[in-house]
C-alpha positions as CSV (number, residue, x, y, z in Angstrom):
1,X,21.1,-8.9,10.7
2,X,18.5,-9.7,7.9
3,X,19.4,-12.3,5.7
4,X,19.1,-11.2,2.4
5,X,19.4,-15.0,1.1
6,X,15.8,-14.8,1.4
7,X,15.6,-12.8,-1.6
8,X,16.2,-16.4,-4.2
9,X,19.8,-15.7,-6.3
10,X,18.2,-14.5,-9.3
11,X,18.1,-10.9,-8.6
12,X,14.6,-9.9,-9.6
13,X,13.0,-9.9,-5.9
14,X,15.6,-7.4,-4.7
15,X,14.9,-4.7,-8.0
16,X,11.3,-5.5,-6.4
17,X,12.1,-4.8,-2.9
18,X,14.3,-1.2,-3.8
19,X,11.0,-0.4,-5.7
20,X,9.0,-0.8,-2.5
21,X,11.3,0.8,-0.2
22,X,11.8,3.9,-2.7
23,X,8.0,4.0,-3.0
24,X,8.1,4.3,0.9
25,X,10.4,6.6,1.3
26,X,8.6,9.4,-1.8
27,X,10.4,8.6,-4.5
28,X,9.1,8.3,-7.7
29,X,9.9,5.7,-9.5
30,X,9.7,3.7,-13.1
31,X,11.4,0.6,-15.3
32,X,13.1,2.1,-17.7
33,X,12.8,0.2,-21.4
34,X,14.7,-2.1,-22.1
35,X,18.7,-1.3,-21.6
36,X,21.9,-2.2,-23.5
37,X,22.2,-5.2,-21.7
38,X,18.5,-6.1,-22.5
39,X,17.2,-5.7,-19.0
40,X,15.0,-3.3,-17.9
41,X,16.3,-0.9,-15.4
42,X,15.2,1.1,-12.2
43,X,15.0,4.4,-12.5
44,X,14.7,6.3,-8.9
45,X,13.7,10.2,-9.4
46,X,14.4,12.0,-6.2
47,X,12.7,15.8,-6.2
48,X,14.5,19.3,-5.2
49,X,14.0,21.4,-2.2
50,X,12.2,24.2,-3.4
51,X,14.1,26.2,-2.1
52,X,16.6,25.7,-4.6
53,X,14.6,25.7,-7.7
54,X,12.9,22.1,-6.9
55,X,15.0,20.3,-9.6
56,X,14.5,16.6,-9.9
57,X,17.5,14.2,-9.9
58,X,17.0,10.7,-11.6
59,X,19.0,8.0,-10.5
60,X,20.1,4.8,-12.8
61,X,19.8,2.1,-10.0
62,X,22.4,-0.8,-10.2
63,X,21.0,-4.2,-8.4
64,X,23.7,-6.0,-7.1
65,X,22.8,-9.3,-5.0
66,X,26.2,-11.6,-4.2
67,X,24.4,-12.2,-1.0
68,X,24.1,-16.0,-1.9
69,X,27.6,-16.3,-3.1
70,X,30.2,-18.1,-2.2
71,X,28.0,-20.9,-1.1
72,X,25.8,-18.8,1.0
73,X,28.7,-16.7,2.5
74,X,28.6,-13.7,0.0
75,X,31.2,-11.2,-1.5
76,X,31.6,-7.6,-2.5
77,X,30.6,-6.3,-5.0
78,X,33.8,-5.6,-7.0
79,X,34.8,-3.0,-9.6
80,X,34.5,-6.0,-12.7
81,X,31.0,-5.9,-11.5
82,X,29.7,-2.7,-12.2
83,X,30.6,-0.7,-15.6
84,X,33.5,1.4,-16.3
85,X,33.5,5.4,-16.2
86,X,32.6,5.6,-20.1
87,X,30.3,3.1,-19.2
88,X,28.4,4.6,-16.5
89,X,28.3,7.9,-18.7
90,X,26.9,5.9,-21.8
91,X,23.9,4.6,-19.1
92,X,22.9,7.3,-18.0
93,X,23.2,9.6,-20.7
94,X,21.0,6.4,-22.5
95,X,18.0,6.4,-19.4
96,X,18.4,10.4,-19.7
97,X,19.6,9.9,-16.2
98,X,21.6,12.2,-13.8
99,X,23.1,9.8,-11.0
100,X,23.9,5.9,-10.5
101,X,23.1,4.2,-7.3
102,X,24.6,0.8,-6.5
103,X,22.4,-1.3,-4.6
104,X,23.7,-4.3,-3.3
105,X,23.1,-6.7,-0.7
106,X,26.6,-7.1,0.6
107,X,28.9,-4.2,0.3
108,X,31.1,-2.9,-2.3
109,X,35.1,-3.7,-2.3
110,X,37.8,-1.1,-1.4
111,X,39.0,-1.1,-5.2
112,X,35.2,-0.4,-6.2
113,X,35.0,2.2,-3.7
114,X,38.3,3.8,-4.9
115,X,37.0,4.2,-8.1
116,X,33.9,5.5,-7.4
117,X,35.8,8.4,-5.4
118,X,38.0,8.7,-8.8
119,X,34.9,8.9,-11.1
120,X,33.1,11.9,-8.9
121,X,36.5,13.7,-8.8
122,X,37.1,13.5,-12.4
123,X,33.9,13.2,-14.4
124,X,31.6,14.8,-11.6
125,X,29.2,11.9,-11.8
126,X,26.8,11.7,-8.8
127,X,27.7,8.5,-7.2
128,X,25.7,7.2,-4.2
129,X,25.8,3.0,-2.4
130,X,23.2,1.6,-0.3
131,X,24.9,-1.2,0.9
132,X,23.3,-4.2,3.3
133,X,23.7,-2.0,6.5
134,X,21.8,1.5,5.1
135,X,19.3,-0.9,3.7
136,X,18.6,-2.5,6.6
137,X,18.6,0.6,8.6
138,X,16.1,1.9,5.8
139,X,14.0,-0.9,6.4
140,X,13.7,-0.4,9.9
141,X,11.2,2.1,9.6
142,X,7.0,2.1,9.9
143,X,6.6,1.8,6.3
144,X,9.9,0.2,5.6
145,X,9.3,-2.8,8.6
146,X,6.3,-3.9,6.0
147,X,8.7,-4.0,2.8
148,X,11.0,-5.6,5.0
149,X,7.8,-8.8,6.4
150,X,7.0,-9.0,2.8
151,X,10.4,-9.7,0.9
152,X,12.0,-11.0,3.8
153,X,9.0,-12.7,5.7
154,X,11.8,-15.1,7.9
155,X,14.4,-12.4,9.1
156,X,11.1,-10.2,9.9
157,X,9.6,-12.8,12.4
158,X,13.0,-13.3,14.1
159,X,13.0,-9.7,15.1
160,X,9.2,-9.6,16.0
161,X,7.1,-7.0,16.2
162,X,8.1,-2.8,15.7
163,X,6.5,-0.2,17.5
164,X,8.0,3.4,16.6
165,X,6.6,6.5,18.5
166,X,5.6,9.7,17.2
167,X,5.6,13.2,18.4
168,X,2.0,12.5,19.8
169,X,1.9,10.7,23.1
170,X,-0.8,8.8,22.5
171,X,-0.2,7.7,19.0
172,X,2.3,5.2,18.1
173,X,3.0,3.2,14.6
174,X,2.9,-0.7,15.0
175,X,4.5,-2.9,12.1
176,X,3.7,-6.2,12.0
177,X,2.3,-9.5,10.0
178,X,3.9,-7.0,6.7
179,X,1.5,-4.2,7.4
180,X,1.9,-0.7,9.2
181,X,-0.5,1.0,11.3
182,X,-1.7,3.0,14.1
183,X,-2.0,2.1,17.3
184,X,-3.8,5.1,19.8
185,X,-5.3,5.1,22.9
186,X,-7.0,7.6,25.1
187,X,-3.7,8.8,26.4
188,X,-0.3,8.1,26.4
189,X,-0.3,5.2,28.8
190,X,-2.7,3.5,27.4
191,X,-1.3,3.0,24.2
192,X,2.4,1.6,26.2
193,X,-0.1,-1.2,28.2
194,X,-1.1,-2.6,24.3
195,X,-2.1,-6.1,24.2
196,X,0.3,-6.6,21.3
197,X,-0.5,-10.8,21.3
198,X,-4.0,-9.6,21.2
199,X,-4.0,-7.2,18.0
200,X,-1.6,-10.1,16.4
201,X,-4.2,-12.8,17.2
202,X,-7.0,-10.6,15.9
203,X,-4.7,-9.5,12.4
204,X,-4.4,-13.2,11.9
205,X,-7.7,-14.0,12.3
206,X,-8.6,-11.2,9.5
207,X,-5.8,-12.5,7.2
208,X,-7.3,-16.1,7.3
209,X,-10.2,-15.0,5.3
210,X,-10.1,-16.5,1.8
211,X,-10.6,-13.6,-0.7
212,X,-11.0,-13.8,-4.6
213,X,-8.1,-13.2,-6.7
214,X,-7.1,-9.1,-6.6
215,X,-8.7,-8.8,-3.6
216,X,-6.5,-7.9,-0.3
217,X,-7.3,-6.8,3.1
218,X,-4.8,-4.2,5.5
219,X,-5.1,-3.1,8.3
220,X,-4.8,0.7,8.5
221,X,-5.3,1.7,12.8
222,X,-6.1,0.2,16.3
223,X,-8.0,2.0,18.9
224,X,-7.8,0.8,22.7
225,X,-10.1,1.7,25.0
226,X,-8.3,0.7,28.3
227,X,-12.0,2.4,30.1
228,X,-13.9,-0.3,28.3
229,X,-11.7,-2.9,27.4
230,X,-12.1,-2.6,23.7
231,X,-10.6,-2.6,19.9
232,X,-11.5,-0.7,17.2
233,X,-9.8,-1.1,14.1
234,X,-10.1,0.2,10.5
235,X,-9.5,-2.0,7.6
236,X,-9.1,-0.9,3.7
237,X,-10.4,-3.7,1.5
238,X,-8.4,-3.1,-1.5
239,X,-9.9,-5.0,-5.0
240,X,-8.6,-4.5,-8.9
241,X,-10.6,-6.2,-11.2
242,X,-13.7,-7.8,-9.7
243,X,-15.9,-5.4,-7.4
244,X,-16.9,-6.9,-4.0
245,X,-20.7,-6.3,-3.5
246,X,-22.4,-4.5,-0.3
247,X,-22.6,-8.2,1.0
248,X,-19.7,-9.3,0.6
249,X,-18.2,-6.3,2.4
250,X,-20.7,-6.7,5.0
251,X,-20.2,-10.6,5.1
252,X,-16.4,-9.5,6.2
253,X,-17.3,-6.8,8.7
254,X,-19.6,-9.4,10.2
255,X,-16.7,-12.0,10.5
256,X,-14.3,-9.7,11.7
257,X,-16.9,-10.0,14.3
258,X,-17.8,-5.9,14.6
259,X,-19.4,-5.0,18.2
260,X,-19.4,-9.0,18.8
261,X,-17.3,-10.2,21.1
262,X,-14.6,-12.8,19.2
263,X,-12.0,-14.1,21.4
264,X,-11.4,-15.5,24.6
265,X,-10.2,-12.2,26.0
266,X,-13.0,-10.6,27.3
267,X,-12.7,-7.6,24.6
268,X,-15.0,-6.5,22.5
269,X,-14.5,-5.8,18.4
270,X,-15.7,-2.8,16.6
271,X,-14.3,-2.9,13.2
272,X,-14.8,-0.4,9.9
273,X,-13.7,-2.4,6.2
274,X,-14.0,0.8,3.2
275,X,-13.7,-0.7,-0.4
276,X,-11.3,1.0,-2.0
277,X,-10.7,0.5,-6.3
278,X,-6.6,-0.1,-6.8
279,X,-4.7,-0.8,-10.1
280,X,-1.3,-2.4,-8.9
281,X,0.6,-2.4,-12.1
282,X,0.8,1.1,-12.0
283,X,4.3,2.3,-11.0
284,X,3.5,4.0,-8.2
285,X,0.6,1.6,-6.8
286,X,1.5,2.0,-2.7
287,X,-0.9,-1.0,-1.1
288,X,0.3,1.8,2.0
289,X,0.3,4.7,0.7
290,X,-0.4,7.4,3.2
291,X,-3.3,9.1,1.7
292,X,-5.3,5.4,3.2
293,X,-4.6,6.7,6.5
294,X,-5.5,10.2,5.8
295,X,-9.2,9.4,5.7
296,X,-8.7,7.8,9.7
297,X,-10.9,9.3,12.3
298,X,-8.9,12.2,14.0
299,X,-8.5,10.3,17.4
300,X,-6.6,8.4,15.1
């Protein structure tokens, strides 16, 4: 079980974390201004099959972490918590807004799920919970397992590394160190004899590069050669505000020691690093989103 505890009590690191995890799984999604209880709200629009007109439903999205309660034991979330029927009309007719999700950390009591019942009979208000477990089963996903490393860094490293297969033999998704990627081979088999410790050993060494300020480095796919004995790997260097020169990407392809052999394991290196431009206070800035892995080589 995660432990949401990780999250600190006042709230604001899980709105981040459903931002991330919506962002994952398409969603679009936006802070409202600010609400009738002088908080800014997150809005979650979720769009229509087209086959039924492609409407888009936006969702008013209720935060609710009691994880820490009770001196660390939790509680529910209970009906006092969340707004009456009036009240839940008043918000979302206020954020222009068709549904309400509760989001909590916990789970929500019987009398809170009563009333939600009550409210979708009688007012025909979308009503929809993600409690702890359907968050944590949306978090164990390829992109979700790197929302989960970077909210929830400690509960992450208990459970290890993620691989998750696709519908190619060869190709699988690893998730570790908060970062999703690909992990091929020549064939199927060569992909399930992975040297996991050594991909890890090589991620960390990356990530130990000081960078300047904006300036990130992710991993984006992993290439074994079990013919040659080799790893090649493709890194995005993501910057903001202060554009890294042809060195200084050079300087890091050279230390992430490409066609140089780097570790005591007999394996040689090739790496790629592309410079890509980012602007992360956008509301849909996705340091993984998948059109970084589009541009992948197509053995990848």
């Amino acid at each position: 079980m995660l432990d949401f505890k990780e999250l600190g009590a006042n709230g604001r690191a899980f709105e981040q974390l459903l931002r991330e995890l919506a962002l994952t799984l398409g969603l679009d999604v936006a802070w409202s201004g600010v609400g009738p209880d002088d908080e800014h709200d997150l809005i979650i629009e979720e769009r229509g099959d087209v086959l039924f007109g492609a409407t888009t439903r936006r969702w008013l999205v209720s935060a609710k972490d009691y994880s820490s309660a009770n001196s660390g034991q939790g509680r529910a979330v209970s009906s006092s918590d969340v707004a009456d029927s009036g009240g839940i009309r008043d918000a979302l007719d206020h954020h222009a807004a068709d549904g309400f999700l509760l989001a909590c950390t916990t789970y929500p009591s019987s009398a809170l799920v009563r009333r939600f019942d009550s409210i979708r009979a009688t007012r025909r208000i979308p009503l929809h919970t993600w409690d702890s477990v359907a968050i944590e089963r949306l978090l164990d996903t390829p992109a979700g397992w790197a929302v989960l490393q970077r909210f929830l860094p400690n509960s992450a490293d208990a459970l290890g590394w993620r691989v998750f297969a696709t519908e190619s033999p060869n190709r699988y998704v690893g998730v570790t160190r908060g970062m999703w990627f690909r992990l091929t081979g020549r064939y199927g088999g060569a992909v399930k004899e992975f040297h996991l410790t050594s991909v890890a050993k090589r991620i960390d060494f990356a990530l130990a590069r000081t960078l300047p300020d904006d300036h990130q480095l992710r991993l984006r796919g992993v290439f074994y050669d079990d013919k040659n004995g080799s790893f090649t790997s493709h890194w995005d260097y993501l910057w903001q505000h202060e554009a890294p020169s042809v060195d200084a990407i050079q300087r890091m392809v050279d230390y992430l020691g490409d066609g140089q052999v780097r570790f005591k394991d007999g394996q040689t290196d090739w790496v790629t690093v592309d410079a890509r431009r980012v602007f992360r206070q956008s509301d849909n800035y996705d340091a993984d989103s998948p059109k970084y892995y589009e541009q992948l080589p197509s053995y990848w």
